[in-house]
C-alpha positions in Angstrom: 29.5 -3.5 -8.4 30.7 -0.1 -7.5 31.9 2.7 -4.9 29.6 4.0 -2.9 27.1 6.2 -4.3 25.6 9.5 -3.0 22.9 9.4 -6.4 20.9 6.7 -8.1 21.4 6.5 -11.5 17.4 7.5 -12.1 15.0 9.4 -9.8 11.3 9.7 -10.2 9.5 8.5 -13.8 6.9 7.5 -11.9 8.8 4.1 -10.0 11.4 1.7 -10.9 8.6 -0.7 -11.5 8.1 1.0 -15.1 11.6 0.5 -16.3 11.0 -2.6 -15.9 8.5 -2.8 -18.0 10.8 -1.0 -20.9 9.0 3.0 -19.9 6.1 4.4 -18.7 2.8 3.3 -21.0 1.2 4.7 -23.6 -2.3 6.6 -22.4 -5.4 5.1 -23.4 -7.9 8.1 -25.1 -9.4 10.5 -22.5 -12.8 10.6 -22.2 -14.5 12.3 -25.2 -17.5 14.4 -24.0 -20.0 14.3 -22.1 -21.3 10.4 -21.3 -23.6 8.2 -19.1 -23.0 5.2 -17.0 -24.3 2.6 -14.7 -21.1 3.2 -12.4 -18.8 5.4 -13.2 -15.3 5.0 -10.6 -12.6 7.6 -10.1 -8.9 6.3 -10.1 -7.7 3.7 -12.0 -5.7 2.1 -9.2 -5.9 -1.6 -8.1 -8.9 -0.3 -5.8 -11.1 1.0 -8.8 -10.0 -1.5 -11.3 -10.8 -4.0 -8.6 -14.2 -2.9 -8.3 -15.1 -2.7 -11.6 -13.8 -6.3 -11.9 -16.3 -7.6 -9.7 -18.9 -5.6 -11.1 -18.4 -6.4 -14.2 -18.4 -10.7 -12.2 -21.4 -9.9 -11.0 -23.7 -8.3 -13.2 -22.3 -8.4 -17.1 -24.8 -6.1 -18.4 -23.4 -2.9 -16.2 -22.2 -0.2 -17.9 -18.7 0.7 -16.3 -16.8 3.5 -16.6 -13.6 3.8 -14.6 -12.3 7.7 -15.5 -8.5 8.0 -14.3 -6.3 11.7 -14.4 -2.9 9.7 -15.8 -3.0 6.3 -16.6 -4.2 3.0 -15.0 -1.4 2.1 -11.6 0.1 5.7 -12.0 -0.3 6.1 -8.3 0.8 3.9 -4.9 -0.3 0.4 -6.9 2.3 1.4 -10.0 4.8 2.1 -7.2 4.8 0.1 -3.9 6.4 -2.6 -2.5 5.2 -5.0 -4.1 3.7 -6.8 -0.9 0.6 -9.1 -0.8 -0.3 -10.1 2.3 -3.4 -10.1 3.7 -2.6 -8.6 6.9 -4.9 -6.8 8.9 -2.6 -3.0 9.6 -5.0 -1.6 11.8 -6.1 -0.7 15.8 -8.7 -4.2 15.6 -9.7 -2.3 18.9 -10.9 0.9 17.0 -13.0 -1.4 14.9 -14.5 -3.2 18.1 -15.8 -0.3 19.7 -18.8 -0.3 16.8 -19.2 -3.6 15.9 -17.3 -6.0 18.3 -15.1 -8.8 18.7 -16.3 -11.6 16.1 -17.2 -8.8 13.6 -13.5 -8.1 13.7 -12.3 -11.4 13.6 -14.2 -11.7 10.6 -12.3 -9.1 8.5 -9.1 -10.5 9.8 -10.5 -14.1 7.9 -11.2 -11.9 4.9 -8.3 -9.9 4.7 -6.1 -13.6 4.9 -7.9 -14.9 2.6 -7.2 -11.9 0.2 -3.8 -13.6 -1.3 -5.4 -16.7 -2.6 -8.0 -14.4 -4.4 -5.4 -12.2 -6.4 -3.1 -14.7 -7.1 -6.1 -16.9 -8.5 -7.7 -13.6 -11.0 -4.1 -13.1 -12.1 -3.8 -16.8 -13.2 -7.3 -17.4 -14.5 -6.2 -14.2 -16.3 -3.1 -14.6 -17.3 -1.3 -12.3 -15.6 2.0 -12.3 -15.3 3.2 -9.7 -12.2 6.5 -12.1 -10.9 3.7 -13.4 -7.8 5.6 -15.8 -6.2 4.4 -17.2 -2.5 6.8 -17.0 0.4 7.0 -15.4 3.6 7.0 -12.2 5.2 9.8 -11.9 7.7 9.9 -8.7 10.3 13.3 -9.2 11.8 14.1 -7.1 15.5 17.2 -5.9 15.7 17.7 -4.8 19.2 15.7 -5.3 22.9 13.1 -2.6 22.2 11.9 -4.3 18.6 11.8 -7.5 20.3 9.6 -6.2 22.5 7.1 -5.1 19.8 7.5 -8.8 17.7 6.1 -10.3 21.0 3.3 -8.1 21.4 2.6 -8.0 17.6 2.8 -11.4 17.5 0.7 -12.1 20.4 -1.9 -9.9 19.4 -2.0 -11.4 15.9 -2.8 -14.8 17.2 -5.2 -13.5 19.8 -7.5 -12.0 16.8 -7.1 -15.5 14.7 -4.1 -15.9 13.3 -2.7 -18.2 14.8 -1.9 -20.7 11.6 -0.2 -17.8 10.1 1.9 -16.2 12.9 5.6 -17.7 14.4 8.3 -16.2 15.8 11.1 -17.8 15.3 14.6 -16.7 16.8 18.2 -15.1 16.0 19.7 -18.2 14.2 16.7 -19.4 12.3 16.4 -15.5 11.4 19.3 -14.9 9.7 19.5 -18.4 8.5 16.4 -17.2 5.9 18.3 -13.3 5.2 21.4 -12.7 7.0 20.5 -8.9 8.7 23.3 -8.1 11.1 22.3 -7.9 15.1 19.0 -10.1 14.6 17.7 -11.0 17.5 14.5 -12.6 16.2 12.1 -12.4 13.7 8.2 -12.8 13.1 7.3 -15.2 10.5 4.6 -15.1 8.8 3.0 -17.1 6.4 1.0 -17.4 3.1 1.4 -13.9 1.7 3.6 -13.4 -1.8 6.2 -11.0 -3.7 4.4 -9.3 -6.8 5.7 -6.4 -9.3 3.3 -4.3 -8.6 2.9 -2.4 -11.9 2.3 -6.0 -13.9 -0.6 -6.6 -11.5 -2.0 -3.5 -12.0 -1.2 -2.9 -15.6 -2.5 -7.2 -15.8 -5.8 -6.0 -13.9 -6.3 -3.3 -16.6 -6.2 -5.1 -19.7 -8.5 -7.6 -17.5 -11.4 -5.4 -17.0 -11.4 -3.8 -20.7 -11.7 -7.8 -22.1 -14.3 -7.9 -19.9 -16.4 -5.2 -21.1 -15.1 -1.6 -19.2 -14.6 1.1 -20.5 -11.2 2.7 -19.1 -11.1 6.8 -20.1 -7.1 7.9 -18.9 -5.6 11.6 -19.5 -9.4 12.5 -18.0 -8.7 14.9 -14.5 -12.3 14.8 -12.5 -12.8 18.2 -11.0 -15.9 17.2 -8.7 -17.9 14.7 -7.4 -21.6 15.1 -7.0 -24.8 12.5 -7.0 -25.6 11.0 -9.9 -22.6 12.8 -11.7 -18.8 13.2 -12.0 -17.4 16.5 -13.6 -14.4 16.3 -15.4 -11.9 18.7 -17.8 -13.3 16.3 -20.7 -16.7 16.5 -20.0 -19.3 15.4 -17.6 -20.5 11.6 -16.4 -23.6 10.9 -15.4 -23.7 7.8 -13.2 -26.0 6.2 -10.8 -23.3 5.4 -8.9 -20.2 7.0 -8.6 -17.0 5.3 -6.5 -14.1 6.7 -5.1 -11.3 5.2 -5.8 -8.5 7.7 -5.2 -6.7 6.8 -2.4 -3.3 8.3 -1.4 -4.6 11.1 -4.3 -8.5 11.6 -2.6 -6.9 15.3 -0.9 -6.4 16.7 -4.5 -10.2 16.8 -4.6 -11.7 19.7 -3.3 -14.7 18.1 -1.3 -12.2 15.9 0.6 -9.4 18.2 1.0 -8.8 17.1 4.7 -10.7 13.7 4.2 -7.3 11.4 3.6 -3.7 12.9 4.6 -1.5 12.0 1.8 1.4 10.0 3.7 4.6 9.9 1.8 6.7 6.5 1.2 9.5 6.1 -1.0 12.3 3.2 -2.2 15.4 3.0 -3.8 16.4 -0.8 -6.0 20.0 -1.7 -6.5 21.7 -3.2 -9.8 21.2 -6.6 -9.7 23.3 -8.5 -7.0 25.8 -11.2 -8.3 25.6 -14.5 -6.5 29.0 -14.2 -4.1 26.6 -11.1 -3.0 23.7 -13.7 -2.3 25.7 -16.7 -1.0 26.5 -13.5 2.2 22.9 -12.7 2.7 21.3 -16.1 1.8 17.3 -15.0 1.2 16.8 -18.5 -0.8 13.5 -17.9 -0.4 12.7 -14.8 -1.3 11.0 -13.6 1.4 9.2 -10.2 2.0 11.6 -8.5 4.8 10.6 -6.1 6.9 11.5 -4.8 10.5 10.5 -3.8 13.9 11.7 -0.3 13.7 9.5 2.2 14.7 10.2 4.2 11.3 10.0 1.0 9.9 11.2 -0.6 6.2 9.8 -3.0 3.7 12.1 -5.2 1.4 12.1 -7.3 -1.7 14.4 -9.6 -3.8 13.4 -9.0 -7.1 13.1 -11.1 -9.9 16.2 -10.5 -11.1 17.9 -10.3 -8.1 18.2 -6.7 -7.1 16.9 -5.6 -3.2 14.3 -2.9 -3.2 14.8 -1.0 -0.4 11.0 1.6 1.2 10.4 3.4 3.9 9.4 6.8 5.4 11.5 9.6 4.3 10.1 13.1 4.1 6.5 11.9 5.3 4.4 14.8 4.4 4.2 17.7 2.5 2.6 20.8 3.7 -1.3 21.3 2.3 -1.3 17.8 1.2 1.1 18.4 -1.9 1.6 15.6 -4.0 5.3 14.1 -5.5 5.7 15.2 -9.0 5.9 11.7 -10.8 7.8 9.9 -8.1 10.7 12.1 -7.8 12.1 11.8 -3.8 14.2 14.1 -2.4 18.0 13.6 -1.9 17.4 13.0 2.3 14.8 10.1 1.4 17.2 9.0 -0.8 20.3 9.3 1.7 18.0 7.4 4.8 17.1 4.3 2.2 20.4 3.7 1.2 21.8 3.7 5.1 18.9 1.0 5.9 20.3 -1.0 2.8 23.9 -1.0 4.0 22.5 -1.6 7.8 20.5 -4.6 6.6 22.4 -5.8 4.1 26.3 -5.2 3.9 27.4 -7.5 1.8 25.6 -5.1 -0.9 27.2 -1.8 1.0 29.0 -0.9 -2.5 26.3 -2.0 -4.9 25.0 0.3 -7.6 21.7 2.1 -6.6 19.5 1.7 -9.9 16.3 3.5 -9.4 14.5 6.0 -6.5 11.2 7.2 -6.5 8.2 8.1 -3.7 4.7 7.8 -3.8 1.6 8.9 -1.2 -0.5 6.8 0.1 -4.2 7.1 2.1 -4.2 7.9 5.8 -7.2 8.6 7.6 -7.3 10.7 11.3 -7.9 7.2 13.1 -5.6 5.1 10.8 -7.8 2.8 10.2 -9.3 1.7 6.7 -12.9 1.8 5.3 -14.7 1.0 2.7 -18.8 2.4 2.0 -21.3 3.3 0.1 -23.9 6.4 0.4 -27.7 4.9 -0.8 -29.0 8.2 -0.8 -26.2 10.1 -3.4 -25.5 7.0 -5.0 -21.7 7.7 -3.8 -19.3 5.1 -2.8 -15.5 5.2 -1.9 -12.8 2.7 -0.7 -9.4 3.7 1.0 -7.3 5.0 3.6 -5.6 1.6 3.9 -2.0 3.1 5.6 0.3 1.4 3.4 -1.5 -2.5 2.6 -3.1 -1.6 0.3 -2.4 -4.6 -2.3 -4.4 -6.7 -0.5 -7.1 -4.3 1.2 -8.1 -2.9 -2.2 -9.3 -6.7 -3.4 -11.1 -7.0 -0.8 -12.8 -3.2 -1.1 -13.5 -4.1 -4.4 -15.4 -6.7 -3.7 -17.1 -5.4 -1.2 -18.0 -2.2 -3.4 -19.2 -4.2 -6.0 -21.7 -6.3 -3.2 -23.0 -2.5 -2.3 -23.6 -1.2 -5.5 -25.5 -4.3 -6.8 -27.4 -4.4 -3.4 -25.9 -7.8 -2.5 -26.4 -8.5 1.6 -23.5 -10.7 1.7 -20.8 -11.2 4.9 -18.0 -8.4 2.8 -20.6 -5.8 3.4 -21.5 -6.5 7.2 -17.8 -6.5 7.5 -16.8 -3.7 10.6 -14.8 -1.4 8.1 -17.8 -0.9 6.0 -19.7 2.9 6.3 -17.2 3.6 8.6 -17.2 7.3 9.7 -14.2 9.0 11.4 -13.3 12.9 11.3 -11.4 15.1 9.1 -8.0 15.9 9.5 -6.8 19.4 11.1 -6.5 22.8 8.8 -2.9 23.2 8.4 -0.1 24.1 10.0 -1.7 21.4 12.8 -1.7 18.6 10.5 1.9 19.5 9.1 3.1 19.5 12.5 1.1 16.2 14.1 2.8 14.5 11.4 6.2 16.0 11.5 6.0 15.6 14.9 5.2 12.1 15.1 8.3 11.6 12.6 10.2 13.0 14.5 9.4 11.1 17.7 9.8 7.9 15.7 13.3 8.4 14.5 14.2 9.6 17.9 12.7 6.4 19.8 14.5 4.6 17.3 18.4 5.9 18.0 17.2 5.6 21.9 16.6 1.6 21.5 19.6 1.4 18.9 21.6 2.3 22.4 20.5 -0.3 24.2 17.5 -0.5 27.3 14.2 -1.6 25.6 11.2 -0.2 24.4 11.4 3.4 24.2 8.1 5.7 25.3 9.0 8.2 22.5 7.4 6.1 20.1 3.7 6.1 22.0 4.1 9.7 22.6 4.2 10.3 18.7 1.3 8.5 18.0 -0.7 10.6 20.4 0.1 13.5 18.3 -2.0 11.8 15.2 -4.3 9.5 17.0 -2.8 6.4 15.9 
């Protein structure tokens, strides 16, 4: 342990994630020329690589080609939080306007059921990405979050489930992680802690053995029917999928399609055990809380606390991070929510920061579809789940492009239309805007007097 720090030791290299694998990985070979395919995918994320995955599950004989501008999990799956929950993130209201209540309470079923169906491909595959089963707790700290666990949690149980929703209060709390002022917390249950680069970097190796060809270092320029332009050459497909997620605004055709939402995280050193016996988290839950500018939490493997959250949340034009690298206010606001939360590791040693994007669309809500008339599919937009939601887009993607009628592709997300976002400035300052609103709702409840209407007002700016 240490003094406090004002730096992390390391910024950027893509996330912490990859020194924990010893470095960043070697590239596989770009693609060499020009090349056909029976489905060719952009992005070699967990959304692409699960597609491809099922493809490959349910028709062997597919040529695959998944064609990927780094290498495979260089984006959000190399560097999130390493959640897997199967939660449903979204406005289930937005979905019922087209396709109604029981439609929507069938995604919610699917999404849940999302957790058993990674964990059991990464076992059959032997994967080893530190999955371990717990609980997700969302602790409220003061009146106003307490007023958001009780209509979260209500909510959640009105759209099924029920089995998977408690809220428990301010001594039970903080008898599972000790977070100072706790009031309450909302339990929830079957979802699991990953490292999110060895499920991703797992998945990979997966889908080569079974017969995919993976092309990295290869940056796709365009996307048209029936072929995919890149700087290495051209691939002609009959079906293309996007798979680009938080990264889908550096193509030119869908500039405005996805706003590329920033998130970033700092990990400490790892935490000696007179440092645990103060917090307790025994059971290694995923922590989150009822903030409006929320955060997401992990103990690690080896015991460190992986701090994310919103810091900067969106560059101007859509401008991506370069390799992970945050800047030193993210940096500053993760390390205040760690010595909030958690105290007891005030002085620890910050390891690692880094940042990432991730896919939002103008009605926050995901989708998942495919085109039969360009032979075009794409998956994303998934605000920030996007462990879970990709296996089940992946599936679903794989259902559309093999022409399979099954209950994934009747699902409400599916072919989902919504608009594009503003031309800048406007979506620069919706977004900075809502930010703004957030933080300020936030130090309004932290004074006491419930539920501030900051918050709502915010959302109205972006339509969320």
């Amino acid at each position: 342990m240490t003094s406090l720090q004002t730096k992390p030791r390391r910024l950027g290299d893509v996330s912490f994630w990859y020194a924990d694998l010893g470095g960043l990985p070697a590239r596989r070979a770009p693609l060499d020329g020009d090349t056909t395919a029976d489905v060719c995918i952009v992005g070699a994320g967990y959304t692409g690589l699960w597609s491809a995955w099922y493809l490959k599950q349910a028709d062997p004989t597919l040529d695959v080609l998944v064609v990927e501008k780094d290498f495979a999990g260089y984006g959000a799956s190399g560097r999130n939080g390493g959640w897997l929950t199967g939660g449903f993130a979204w406005s289930h209201d937005k979905y019922v306007a087209a396709s109604g209540a029981d439609a929507v309470r069938a995604m919610v079923d699917a999404m849940n059921g999302t957790v058993d169906e990674v964990i059991r491909v990464a076992e059959s595959q032997d994967i080893d990405a530190d999955i371990l089963r717990t609980d997700e707790l969302v602790m409220a700290v003061n009146d106003g979050q307490m007023a958001r666990l009780a209509a979260e949690a209500e909510d959640r149980k009105r759209w099924g489930e029920t089995d998977r929703i408690e809220v428990i209060g301010a001594d039970a709390a903080r008898a599972r992680v000790n977070v100072p002022n706790t009031k309450g917390a909302m339990l929830v249950k079957n979802v699991a802690r990953i490292q999110p680069a060895k499920l991703v970097r797992g998945l990979a190796a997966a889908v080569e053995r079974a017969g995919v060809r993976l092309a990295e270092g290869t940056t796709v320029q365009t996307i048209e029917p029936g072929r995919v332009v890149t700087d290495r050459g051209t691939v002609k497909a009959r079906h293309i999928l996007r798979a680009t997620e938080g990264f889908t605004a550096t193509l030119p055709e869908a500039k405005r399609e996805w706003l590329p939402l920033n998130s970033a995280q700092i990990v400490t050193e790892p935490l000696p055990q007179k440092i645990w016996d103060q917090i307790g988290w025994a059971g290694h839950e995923i922590v989150g809380d009822f903030a409006n500018a929320y955060c997401y939490c992990q103990r690690t493997r080896e015991g460190r606390i992986a701090v994310g959250g919103r810091g900067v949340p969106y560059r101007y034009g859509s401008a991506i991070d370069t390799s992970g690298t945050p800047d030193a206010g993210t940096v500053s606001r993760l390390m205040a929510i760690l010595r909030r939360h958690f105290p007891a590791a005030a002085d620890a040693r910050i390891d690692h920061a880094w940042c990432g994007v991730l896919g939002v669309p103008r009605d926050w809500c995901a989708t998942v579809g495919y085109d039969t008339s360009t032979g075009i599919g794409w998956a994303g937009g998934y605000v920030g789940v996007g462990v879970s939601t990709s296996n089940l887009a992946g599936r679903t993607l794989a259902d559309l492009v093999t022409g399979n009628d099954s209950d994934l592709t009747r699902l409400p997300w599916v072919n989902r239309r919504v608009r594009r976002w503003e031309p800048e400035p406007l979506r620069w300052m919706g977004v900075q805007g809502m930010y703004k609103l957030l933080e300020a709702a936030d130090r309004q409840e932290a004074k006491g007097g419930g539920e501030s209407k900051l918050a709502a007002l915010g959302y109205k700016l972006t339509g969320r």
